[in-house]
C-alpha positions in Angstrom: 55.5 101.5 106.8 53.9 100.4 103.5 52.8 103.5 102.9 56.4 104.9 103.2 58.2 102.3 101.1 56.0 100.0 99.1 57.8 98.8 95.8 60.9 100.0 94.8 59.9 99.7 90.9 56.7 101.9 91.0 58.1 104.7 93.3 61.7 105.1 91.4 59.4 106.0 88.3 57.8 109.1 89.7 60.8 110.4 91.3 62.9 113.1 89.5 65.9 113.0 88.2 68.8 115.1 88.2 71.5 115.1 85.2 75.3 114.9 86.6 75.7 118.0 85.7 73.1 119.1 87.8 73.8 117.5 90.9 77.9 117.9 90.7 76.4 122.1 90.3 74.2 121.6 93.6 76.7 120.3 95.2 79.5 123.0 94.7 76.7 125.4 95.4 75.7 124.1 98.6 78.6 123.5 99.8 79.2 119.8 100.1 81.8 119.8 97.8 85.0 121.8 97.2 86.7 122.7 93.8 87.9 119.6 92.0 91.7 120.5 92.9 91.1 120.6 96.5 88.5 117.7 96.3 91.2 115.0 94.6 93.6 115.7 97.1 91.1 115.7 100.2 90.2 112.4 98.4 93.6 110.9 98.1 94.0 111.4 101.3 90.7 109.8 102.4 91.6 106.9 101.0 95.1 106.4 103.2 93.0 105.1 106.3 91.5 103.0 104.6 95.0 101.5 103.4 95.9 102.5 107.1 93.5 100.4 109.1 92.3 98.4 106.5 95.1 95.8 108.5 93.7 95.9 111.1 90.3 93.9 109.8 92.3 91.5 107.5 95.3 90.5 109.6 94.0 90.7 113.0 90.3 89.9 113.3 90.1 87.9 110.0 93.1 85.5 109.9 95.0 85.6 113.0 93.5 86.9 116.1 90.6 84.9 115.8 92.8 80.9 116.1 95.4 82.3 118.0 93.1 84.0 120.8 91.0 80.5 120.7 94.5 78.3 121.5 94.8 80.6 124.1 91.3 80.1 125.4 91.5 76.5 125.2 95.3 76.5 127.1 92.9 78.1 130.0 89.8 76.2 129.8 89.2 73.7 132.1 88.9 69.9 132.0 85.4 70.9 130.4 86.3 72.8 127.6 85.2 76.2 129.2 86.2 79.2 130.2 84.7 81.8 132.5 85.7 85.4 131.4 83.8 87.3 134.6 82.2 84.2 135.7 81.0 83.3 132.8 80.9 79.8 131.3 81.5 79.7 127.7 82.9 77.0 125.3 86.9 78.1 124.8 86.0 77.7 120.8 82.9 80.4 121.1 85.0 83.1 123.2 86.4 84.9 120.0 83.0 85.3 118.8 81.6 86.7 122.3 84.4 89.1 122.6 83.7 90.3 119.5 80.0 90.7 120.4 80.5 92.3 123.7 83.3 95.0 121.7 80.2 96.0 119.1 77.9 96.2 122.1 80.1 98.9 123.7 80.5 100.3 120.5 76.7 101.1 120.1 77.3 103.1 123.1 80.9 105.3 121.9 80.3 105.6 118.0 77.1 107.9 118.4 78.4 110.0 120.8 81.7 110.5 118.9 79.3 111.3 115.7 77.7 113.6 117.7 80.5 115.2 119.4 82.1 115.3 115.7 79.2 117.1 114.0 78.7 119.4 117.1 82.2 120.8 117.3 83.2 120.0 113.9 86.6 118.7 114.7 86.0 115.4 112.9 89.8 115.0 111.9 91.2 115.4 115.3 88.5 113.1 117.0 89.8 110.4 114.1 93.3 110.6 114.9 92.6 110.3 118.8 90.3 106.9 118.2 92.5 105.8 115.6 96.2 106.3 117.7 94.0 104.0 120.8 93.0 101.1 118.4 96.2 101.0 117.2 98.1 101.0 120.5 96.0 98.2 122.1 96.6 96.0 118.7 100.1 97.1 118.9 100.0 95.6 122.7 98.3 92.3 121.4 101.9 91.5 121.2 102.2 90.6 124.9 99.4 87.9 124.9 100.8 84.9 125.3 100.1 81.7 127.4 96.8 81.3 128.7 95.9 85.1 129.0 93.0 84.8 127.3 91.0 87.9 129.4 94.1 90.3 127.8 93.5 89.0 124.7 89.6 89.8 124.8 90.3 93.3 126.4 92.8 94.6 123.7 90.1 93.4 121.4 87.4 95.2 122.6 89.3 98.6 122.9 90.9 98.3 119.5 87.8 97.0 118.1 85.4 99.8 120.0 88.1 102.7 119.1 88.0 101.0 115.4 84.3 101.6 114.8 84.8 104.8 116.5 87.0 106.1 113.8 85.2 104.5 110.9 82.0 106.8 112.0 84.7 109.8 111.4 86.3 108.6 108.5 82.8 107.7 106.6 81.5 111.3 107.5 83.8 113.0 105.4 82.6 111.2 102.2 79.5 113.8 101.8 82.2 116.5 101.8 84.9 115.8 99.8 82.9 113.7 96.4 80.0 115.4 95.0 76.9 113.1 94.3 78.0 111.9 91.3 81.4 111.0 92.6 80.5 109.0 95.7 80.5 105.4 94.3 83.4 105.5 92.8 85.2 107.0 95.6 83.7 105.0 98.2 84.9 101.9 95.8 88.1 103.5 95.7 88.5 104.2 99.2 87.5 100.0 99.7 90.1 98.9 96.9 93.1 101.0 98.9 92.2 98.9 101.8 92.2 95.3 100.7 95.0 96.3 98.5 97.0 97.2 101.8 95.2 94.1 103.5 97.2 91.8 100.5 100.2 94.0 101.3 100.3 93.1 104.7 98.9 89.5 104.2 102.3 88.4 102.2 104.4 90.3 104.9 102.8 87.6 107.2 102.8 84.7 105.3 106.5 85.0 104.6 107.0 85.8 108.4 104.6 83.1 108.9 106.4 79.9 107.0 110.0 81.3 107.1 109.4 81.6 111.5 112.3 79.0 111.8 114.7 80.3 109.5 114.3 83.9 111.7 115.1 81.6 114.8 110.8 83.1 116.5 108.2 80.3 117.1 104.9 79.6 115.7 103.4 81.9 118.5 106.0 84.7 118.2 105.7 84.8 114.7 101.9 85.6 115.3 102.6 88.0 117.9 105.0 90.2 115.9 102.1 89.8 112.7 99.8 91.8 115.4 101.4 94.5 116.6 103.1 94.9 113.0 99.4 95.5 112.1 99.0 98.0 115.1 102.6 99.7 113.9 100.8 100.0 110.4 97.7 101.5 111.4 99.7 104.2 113.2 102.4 105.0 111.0 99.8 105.4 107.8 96.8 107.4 109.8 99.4 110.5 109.1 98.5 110.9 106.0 94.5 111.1 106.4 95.9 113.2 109.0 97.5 115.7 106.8 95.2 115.9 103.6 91.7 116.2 105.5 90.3 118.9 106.9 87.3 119.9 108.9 84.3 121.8 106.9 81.8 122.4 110.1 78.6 123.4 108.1 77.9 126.2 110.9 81.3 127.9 110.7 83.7 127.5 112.9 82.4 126.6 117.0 82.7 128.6 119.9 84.7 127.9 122.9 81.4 127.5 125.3 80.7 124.9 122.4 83.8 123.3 122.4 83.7 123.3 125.8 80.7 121.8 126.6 80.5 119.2 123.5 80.6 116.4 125.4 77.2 117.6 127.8 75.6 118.7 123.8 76.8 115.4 122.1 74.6 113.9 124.6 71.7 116.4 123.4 72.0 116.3 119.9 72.5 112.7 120.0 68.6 112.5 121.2 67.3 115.0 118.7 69.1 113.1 116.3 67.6 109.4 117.2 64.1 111.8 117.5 65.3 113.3 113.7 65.7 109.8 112.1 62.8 109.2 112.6 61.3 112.0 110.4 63.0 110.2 107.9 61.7 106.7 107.4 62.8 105.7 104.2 66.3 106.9 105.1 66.0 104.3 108.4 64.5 101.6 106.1 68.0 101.3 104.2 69.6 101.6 107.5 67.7 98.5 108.5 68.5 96.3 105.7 72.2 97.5 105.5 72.6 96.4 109.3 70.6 92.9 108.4 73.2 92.1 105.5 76.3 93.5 106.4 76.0 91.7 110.0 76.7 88.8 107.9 79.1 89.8 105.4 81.3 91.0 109.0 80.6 87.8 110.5 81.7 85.7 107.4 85.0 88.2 107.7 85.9 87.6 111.1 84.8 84.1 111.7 86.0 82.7 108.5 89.4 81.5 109.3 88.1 79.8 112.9 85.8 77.7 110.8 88.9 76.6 108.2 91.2 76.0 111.1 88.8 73.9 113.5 86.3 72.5 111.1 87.7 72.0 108.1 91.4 71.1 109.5 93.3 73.5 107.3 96.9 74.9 108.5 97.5 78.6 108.7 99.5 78.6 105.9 96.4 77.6 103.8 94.4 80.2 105.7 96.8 82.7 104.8 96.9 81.7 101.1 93.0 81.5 101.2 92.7 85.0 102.6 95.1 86.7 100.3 93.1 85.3 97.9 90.7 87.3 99.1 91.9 90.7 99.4 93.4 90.4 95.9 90.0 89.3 94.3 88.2 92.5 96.6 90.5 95.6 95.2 89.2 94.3 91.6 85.7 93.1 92.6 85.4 96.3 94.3 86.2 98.4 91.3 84.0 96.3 89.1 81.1 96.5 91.2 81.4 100.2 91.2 81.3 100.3 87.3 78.6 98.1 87.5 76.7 100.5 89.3 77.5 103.3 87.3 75.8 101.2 84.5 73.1 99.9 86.6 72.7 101.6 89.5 73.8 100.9 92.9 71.1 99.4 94.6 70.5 96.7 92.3 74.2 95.7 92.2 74.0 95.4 95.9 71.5 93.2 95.6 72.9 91.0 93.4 76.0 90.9 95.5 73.3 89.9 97.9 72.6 86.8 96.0 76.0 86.0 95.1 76.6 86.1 99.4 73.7 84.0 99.6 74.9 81.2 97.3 78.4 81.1 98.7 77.9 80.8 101.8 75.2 77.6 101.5 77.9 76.2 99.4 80.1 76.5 102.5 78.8 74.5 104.1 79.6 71.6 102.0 82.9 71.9 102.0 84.8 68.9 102.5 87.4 69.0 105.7 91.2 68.6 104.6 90.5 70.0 101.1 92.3 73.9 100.7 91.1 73.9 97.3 87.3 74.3 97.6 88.1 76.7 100.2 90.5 78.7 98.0 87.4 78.5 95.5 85.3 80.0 98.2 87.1 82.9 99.1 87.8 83.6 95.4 83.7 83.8 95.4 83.5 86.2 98.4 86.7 88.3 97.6 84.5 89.0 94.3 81.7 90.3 96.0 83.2 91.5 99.4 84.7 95.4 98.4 81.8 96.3 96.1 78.8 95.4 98.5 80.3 97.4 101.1 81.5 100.2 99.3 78.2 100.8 96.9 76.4 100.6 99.9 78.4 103.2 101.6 78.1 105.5 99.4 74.5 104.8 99.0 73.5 105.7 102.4 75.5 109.2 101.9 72.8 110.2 100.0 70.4 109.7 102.8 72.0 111.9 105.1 70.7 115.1 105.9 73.4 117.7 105.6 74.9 118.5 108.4 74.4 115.3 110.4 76.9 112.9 108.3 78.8 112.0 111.9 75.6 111.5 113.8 73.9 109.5 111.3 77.4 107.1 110.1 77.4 106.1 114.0 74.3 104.5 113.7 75.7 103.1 110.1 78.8 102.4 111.6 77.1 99.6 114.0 77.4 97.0 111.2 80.5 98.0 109.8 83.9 96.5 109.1 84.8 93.9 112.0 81.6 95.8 114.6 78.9 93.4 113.8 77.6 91.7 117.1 74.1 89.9 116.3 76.0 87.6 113.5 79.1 86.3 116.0 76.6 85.8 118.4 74.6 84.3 116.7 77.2 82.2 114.9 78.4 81.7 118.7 75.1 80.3 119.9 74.5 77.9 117.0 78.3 76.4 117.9 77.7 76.0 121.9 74.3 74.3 121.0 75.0 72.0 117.9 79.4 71.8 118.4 79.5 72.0 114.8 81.3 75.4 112.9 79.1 74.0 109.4 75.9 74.9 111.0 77.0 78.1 112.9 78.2 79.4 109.2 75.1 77.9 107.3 73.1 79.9 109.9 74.3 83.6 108.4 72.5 82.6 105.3 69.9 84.3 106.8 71.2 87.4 106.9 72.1 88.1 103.2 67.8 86.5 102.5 66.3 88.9 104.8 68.9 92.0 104.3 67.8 91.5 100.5 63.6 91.1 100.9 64.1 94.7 102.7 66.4 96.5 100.6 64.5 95.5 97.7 61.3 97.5 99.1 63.6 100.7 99.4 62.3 103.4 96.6 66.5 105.0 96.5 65.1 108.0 94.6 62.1 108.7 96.7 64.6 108.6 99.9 67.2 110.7 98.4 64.8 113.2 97.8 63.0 112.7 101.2 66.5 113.6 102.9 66.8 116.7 101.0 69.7 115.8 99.0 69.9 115.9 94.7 69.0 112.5 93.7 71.5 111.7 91.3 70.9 110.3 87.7 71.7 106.6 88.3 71.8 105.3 91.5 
């Protein structure tokens, strides 16, 4: 593998590089992008789901699924403190985390053979709308949990959490084909500052709901309820648009009906020669690898961040709220300055600052004094900063990597570590809680993550790997 990646500072050097005008050329001419008309409004669209499902990350697995589904655990647990979803014994305060693990788990096995299916047929809009219509339905149903049924509350997560990734694997694919190279950061940036944008939205709609419950004459737990499926009804209602203003652009012309037919048999197939074809490309699998390393714990931080300020540091939800709005408010202009940043200096090493910016935050996390909302308002305004741009620059990144005609295929495997599917950190986060009892060292533990995820994105040449995929390598990247 040294041979393959080596130092990022050498390699970059000898690579080629293509003007903007060069690569936005290439790109009409190959056909990975459309005329600018037809590309803005294939992009405005775009961006909808991520405004459409961006609630269901922020409102449901970030802030309220996540103490709500772990009160419901405990109401079950016995005198012990456990639970035992399928006979297992787990700690009532870990179950969240599992369930979250066991959704990404079953995910590894659906999101590549929905790429697959997608880039076979070429009907990647319609397989989005059908992933994207379940995970909304089954958060939509989160409604109905209540009492101590804690095994509903895990199942609706893990379908809306599996047919979530699902549709993120579509969604991502079409980046390649509606933004030329020299579009893609900024669009991916955009895309990510729609979302938290609708994620703050939402979040104010809940905190009113939220702190006003009594005046409406709902309880504490109603109030929750109705926050849950409202995101569901959200996800649904905006996926129309997306729905609307994307179409499909098969590369090999429109399929047949024995390929239509039989796509499910031949995702199976290509999905093979497509594990077999990644590895042809090494350099391209070496980003892959670091991505999943440091987004695993950027999507832990995300979903397990309002358990620890509930249950270790004692705050309320109405502090949790606050804290996370905070967030989403900081991310739609951290993501937008990150992607000007990388415009300026390249994606890569803004991601790798962001890196050490994660890496700092969350060690000073675990320092933070229980009962204060304060020094956790000043953390999330540190990871709402970094959150958007990390993800989308490294989105947009890894288009580059793609050999055309495999976006789908290849996004699944992407799609693994993506926005509320990451399963090593939870578990891991999970394990460190059962064994020590304490939430400071299960977050102190991701720290890990963000060191390692940076050591091997660092030794990534970008330029060599673009190239290696067959793909312009643009000017600055």
């Amino acid at each position: 593998m040294t041979d393959h990646i080596g130092t990022a500072h050498d390699t970059d050097r000898q690579e080629p590089r293509v003007t903007t005008g060069e690569a936005r050329d290439t790109a009409v001419q190959d056909g990975t992008a459309t005329p600018a008309h037809e590309r803005r409004r294939a992009q405005r669209g775009w961006y909808f789901y991520d405004w459409a499902n961006s609630v269901f990350s922020t409102s449901v697995i970030t802030v309220f699924l996540g103490p709500y589904l772990t009160d419901i655990a405990e109401a079950a647990a016995g005198p012990d403190g456990y639970v035992h979803p399928l006979g297992i014994p787990a700690r009532a305060g870990a179950y969240f985390a599992y369930v979250v693990s066991a959704s990404v788990l079953l995910s590894v096995l659906v999101m590549p053979l929905a790429g697959a299916v997608a880039d076979r047929t070429g009907r990647k809009k319609a397989l989005l709308g059908v992933f994207a219509y379940i995970g909304a339905t089954a958060t939509t149903a989160m409604f109905f949990v209540t009492g101590d049924r804690y095994l509903l509350g895990g199942g609706l997560l893990i379908v809306a959490n599996v047919a979530f990734a699902a549709a993120m694997v579509l969604y991502n694919a079409f980046l390649p084909e509606i933004a030329a190279p020299h579009e893609r950061d900024a669009v991916s940036s955009r895309g990510w500052a729609f979302g938290y944008a609708a994620g703050a939205l939402m979040l104010v709609a809940n905190l009113a709901l939220f702190l006003g419950h009594d005046a409406v004459g709902v309880s504490k737990g109603m109030a929750v309820r109705i926050c849950l499926a409202a995101a569901g009804l959200w996800w649904a209602a905006f996926t129309l648009v997306p729905l609307t203003r994307l179409r499909d652009t098969a590369p090999g012309g429109r399929p047949s009906a024995d390929a239509r037919g039989g796509s499910l048999r031949q995702g199976w197939r290509q999905l093979i020669g497509t594990v077999r074809d990644m590895r042809r490309h090494k350099l391209t699998l070496a980003f892959l690898l670091a991505y999943l390393v440091y987004n695993d714990g950027i999507q832990t931080v995300i979903s397990q961040a309002s358990l620890y300020g509930s249950e270790e540091l004692e705050l309320d939800e109405t502090a949790l709220i606050g804290a996370i709005l905070l967030v989403q408010v900081l991310a739609v202009f951290g993501a937008l300055l990150l992607g000007r940043l990388a415009a300026r200096y390249g994606a890569r090493r803004t991601v790798l600052g962001s890196l050490l910016a994660w890496t700092l935050t969350i060690g000073a996390g675990f320092f933070l004094p229980a009962g204060e909302p304060v020094a956790f308002f000043c953390l999330a305004a540190a990871i709402g900063m970094v959150l958007g741009g990390s993800q989308a620059l490294s989105r947009s990144l890894f288009s580059h990597l793609i050999p055309r005609g495999k976006e789908a295929e290849y996004y699944s495997v992407y799609e693994i570590s993506d926005r509320g599917t990451s399963w090593l950190g939870p578990l891991l986060f999970g394990l460190t809680y059962q064994l020590t009892g304490s939430y400071r060292y299960a977050i102190v533990s991701l720290v890990v993550f963000f060191v390692i995820g940076f050591v091997l994105l660092a030794r990534v040449p970008m330029r060599r790997a673009v190239a290696a995929a067959g793909n312009p390598v643009p000017e600055t990247i």
